[in-house]
DRENTIFI-900759 format. One record per atom (N, C-alpha, C, O): y, x, z; residue number from 1. Coordinates in nm, 2 decimals, decimal comma. Example, Ala and Ser with C-alpha at 12.3 -4.5 7.8 and 13.67 -1.06 7.14 Angstrom:
% residues 2
        y        x        z   num
    -0,57     1,32     0,78     1
    -0,45     1,23     0,78     1
    -0,33     1,32     0,78     1
    -0,33     1,42     0,85     1
    -0,22     1,28     0,71     2
    -0,11     1,37     0,71     2
     0,00     1,29     0,79     2
     0,11     1,34     0,80     2
//
This chain:
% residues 101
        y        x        z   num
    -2,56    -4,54   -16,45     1
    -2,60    -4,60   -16,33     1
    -2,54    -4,75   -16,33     1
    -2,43    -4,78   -16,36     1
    -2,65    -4,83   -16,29     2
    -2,56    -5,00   -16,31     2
    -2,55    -5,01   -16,15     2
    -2,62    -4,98   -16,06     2
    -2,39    -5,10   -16,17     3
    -2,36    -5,10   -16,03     3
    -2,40    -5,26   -16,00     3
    -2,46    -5,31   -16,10     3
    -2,36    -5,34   -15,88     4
    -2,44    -5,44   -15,86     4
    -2,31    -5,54   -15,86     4
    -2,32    -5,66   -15,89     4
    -2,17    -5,47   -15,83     5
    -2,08    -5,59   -15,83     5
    -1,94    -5,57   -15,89     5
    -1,94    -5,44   -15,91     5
    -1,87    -5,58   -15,92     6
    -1,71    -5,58   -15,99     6
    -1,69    -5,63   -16,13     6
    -1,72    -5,74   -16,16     6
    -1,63    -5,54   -16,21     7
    -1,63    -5,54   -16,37     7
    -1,72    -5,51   -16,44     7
    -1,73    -5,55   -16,56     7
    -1,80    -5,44   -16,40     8
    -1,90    -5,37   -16,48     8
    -2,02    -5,38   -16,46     8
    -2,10    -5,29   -16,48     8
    -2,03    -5,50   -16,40     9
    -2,19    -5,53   -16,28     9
    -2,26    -5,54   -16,39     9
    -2,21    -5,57   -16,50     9
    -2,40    -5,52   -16,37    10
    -2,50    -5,57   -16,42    10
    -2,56    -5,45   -16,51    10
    -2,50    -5,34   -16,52    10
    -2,70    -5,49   -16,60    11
    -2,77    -5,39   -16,71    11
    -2,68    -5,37   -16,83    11
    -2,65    -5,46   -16,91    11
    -2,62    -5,23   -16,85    12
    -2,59    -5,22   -16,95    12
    -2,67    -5,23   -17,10    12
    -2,79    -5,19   -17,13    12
    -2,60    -5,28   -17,16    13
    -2,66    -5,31   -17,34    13
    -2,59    -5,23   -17,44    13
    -2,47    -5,20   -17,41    13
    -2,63    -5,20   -17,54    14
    -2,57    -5,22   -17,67    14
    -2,55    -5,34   -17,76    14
    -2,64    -5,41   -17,80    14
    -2,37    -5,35   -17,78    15
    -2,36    -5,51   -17,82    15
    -2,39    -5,50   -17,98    15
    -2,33    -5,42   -18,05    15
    -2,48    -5,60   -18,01    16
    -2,50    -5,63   -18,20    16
    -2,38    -5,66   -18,25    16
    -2,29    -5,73   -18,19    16
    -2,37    -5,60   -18,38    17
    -2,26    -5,66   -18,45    17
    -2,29    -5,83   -18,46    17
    -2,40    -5,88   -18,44    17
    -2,18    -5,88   -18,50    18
    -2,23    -6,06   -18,53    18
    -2,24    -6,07   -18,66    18
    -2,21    -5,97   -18,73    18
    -2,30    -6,20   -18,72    19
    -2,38    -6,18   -18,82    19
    -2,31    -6,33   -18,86    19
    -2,35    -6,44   -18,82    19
    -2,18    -6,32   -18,98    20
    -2,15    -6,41   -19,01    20
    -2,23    -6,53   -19,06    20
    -2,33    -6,53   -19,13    20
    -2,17    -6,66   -19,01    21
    -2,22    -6,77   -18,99    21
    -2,23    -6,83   -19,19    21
    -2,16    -6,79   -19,28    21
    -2,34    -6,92   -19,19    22
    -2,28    -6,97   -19,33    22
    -2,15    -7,07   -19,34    22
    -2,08    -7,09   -19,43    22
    -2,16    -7,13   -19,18    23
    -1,97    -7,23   -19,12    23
    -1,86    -7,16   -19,22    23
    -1,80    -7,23   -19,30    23
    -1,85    -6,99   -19,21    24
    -1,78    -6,91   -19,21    24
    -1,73    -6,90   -19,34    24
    -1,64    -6,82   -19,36    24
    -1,79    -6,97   -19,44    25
    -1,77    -6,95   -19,66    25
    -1,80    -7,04   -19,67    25
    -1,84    -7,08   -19,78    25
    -1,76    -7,14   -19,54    26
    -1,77    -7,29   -19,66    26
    -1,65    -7,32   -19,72    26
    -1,55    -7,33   -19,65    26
    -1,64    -7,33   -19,88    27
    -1,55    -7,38   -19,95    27
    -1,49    -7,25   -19,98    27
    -1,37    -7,24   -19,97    27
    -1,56    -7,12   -20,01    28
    -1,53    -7,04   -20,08    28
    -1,59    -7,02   -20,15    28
    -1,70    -6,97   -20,13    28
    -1,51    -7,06   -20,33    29
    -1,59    -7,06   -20,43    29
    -1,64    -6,95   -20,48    29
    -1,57    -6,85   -20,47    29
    -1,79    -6,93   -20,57    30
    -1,83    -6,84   -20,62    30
    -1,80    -6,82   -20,74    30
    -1,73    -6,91   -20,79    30
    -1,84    -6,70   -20,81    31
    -1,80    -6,65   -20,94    31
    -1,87    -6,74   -21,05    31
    -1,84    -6,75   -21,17    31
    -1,95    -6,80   -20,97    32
    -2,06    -6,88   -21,09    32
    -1,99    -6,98   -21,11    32
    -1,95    -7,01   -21,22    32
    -1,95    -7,05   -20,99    33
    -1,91    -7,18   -21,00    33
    -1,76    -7,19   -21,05    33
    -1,72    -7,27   -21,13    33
    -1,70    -7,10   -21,01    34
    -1,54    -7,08   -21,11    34
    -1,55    -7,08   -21,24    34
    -1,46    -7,14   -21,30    34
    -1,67    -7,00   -21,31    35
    -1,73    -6,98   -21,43    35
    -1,75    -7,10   -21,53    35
    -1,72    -7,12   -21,65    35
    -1,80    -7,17   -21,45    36
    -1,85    -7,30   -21,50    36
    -1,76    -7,38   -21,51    36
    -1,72    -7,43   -21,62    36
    -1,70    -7,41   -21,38    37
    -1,55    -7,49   -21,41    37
    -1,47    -7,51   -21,54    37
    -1,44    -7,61   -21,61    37
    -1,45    -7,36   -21,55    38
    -1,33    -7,29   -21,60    38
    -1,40    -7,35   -21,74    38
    -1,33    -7,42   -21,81    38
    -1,53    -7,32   -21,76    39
    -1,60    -7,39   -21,94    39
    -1,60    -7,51   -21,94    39
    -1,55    -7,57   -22,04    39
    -1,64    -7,59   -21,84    40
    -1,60    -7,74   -21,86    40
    -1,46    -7,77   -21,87    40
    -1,42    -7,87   -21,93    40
    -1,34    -7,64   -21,79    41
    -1,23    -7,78   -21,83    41
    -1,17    -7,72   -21,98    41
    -1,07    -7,75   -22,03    41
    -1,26    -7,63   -22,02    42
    -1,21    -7,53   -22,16    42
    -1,24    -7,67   -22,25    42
    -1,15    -7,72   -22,32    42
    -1,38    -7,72   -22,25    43
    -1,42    -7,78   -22,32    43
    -1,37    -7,93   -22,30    43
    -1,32    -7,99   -22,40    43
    -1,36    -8,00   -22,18    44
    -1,36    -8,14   -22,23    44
    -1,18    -8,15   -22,22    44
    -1,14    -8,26   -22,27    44
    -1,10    -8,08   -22,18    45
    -0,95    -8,08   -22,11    45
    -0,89    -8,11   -22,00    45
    -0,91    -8,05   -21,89    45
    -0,79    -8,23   -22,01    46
    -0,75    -8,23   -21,90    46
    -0,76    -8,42   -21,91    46
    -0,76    -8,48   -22,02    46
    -0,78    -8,48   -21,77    47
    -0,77    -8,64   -21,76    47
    -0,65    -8,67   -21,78    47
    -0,55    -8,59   -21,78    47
    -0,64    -8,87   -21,81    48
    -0,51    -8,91   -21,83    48
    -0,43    -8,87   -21,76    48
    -0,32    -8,81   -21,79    48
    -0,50    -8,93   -21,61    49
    -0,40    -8,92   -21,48    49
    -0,36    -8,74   -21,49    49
    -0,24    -8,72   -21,45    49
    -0,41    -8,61   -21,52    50
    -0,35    -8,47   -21,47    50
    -0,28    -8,50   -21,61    50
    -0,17    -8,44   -21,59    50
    -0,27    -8,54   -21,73    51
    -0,18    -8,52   -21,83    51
    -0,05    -8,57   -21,81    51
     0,06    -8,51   -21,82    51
    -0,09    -8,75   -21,75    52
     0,09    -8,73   -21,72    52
     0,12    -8,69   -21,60    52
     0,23    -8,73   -21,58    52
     0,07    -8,63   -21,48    53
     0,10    -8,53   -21,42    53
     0,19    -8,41   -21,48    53
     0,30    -8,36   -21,44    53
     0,12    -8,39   -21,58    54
     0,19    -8,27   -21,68    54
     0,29    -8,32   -21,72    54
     0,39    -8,25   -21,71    54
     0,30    -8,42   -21,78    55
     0,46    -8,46   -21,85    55
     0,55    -8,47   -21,74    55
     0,67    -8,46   -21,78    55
     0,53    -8,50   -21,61    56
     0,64    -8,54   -21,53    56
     0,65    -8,42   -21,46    56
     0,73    -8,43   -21,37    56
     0,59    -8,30   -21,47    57
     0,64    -8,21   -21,39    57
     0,70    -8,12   -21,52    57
     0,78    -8,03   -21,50    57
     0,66    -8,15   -21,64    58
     0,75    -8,09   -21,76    58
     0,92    -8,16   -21,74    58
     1,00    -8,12   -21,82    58
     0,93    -8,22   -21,68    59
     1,04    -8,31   -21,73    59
     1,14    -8,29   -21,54    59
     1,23    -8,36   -21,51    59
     1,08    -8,20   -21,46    60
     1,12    -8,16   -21,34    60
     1,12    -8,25   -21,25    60
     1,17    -8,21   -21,15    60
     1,07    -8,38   -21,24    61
     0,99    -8,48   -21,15    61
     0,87    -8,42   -21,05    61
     0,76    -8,48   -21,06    61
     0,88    -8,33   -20,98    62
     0,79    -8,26   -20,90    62
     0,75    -8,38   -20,77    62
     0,65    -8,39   -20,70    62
     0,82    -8,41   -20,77    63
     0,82    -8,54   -20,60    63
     0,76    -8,64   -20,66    63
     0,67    -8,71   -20,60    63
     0,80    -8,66   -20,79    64
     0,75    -8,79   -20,85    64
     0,56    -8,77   -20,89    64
     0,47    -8,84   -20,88    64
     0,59    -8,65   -20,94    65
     0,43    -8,61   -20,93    65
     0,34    -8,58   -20,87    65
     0,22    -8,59   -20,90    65
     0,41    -8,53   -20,75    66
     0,32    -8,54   -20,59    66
     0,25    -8,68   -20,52    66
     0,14    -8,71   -20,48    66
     0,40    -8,76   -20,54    67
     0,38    -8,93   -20,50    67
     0,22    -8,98   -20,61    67
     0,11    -9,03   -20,58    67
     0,26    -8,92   -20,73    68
     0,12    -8,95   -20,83    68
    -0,05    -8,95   -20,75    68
    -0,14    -9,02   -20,70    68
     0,00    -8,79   -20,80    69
    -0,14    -8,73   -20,71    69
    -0,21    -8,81   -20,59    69
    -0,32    -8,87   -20,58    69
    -0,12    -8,79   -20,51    70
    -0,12    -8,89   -20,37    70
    -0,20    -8,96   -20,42    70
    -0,32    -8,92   -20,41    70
    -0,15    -9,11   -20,49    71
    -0,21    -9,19   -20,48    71
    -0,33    -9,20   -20,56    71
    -0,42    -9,28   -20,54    71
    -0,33    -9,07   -20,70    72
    -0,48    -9,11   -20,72    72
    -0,59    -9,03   -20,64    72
    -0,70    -9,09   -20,65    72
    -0,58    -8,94   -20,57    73
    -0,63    -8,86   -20,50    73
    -0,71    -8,87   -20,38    73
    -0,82    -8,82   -20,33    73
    -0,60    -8,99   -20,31    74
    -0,60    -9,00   -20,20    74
    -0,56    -9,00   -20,09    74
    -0,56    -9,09   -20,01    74
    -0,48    -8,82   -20,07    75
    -0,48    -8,73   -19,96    75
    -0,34    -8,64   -19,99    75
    -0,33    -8,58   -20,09    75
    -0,27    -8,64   -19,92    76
    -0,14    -8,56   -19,94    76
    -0,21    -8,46   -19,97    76
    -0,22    -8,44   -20,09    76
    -0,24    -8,39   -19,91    77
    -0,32    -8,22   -19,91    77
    -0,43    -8,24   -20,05    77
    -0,40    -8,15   -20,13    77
    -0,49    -8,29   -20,08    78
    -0,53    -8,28   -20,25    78
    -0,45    -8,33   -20,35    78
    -0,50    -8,32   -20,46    78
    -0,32    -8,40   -20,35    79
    -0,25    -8,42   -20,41    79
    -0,16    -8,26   -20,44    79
    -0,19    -8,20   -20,54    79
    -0,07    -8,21   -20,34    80
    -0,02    -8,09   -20,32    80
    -0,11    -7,99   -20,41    80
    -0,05    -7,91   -20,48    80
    -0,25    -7,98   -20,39    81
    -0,32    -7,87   -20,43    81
    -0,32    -7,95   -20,60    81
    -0,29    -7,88   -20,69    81
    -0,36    -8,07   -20,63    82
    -0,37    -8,07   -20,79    82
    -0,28    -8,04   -20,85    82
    -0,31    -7,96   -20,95    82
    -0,07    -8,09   -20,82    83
     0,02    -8,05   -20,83    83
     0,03    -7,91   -20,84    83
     0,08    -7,87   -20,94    83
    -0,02    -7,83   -20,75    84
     0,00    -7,67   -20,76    84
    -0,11    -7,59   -20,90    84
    -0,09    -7,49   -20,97    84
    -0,21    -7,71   -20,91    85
    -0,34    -7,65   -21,01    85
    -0,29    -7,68   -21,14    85
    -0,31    -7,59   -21,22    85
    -0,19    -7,81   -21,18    86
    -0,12    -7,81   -21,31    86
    -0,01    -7,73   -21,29    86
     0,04    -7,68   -21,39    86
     0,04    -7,71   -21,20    87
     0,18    -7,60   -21,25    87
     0,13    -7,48   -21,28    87
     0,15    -7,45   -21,39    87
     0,05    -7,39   -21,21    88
    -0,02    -7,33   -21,26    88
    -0,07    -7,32   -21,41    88
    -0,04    -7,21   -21,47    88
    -0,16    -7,45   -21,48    89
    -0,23    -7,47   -21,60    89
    -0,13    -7,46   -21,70    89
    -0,15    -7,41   -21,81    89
    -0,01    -7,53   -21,67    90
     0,14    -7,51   -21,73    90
     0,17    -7,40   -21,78    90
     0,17    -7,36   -21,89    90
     0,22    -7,33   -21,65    91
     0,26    -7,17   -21,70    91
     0,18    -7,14   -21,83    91
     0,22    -7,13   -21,94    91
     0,00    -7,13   -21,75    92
    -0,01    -7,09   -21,82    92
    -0,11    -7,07   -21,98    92
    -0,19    -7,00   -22,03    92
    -0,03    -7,22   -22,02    93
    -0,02    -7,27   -22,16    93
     0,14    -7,24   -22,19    93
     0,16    -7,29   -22,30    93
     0,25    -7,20   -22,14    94
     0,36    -7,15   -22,20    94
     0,31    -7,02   -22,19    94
     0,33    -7,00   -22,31    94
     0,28    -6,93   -22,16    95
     0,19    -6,79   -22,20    95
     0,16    -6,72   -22,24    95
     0,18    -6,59   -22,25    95
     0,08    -6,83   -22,30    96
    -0,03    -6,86   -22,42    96
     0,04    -6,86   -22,53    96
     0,03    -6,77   -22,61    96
     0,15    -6,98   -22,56    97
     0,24    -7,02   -22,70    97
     0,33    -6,88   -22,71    97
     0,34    -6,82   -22,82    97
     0,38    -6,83   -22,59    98
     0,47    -6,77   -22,60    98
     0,41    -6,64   -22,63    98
     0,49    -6,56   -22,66    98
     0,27    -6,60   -22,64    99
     0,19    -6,47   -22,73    99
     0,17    -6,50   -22,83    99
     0,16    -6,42   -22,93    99
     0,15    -6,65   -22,83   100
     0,08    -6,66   -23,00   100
     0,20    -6,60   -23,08   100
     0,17    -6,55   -23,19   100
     0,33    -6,60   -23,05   101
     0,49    -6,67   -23,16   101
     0,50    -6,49   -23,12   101
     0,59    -6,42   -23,16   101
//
């Protein structure tokens, strides 16, 4: 019975689930596109600027390599994230050595 006034006023419905937006995966990468990545940086390596990135965070200059990033980057927040993507690449090429031995 639909009542005409309070909390509950009006024609009852059955509510649709929602139907995620595409807003909702932007900048969530796919399997393809990681894929591909992952062959190009197999293949060409790493740039000047992320190599001595790598020597100064080998040498425990972490602030100093942030300040780097920064400025080739642009953006504190993609600086932070490339810093995080070579310490990461770091590890894991010590790994790597450390299976081959």
């Amino acid at each position: 019975m639909e009542m005409a006034v309070g909390l509950d006023k009006g024609h009852k419905v059955t509510k649709l689930p929602k139907r995620q937006k595409p807003s909702q995966r932007k900048g969530h990468r796919s399997k393809r596109v990681k894929f591909i990545r992952d062959v190009i940086r197999e293949v060409s390596g790493f740039s000047p600027y992320e190599k001595r990135v790598m020597e100064l965070l080998k040498v425990n200059r972490d602030k100093r390599a942030l300040k780097f990033c920064k400025a080739r980057l642009g953006s504190h927040k993609r600086g932070k994230k490339k810093r995080e993507e070579m310490i990461l690449s770091l590890q894991q090429m010590r790994k790597a050595q450390a299976a081959k031995e």
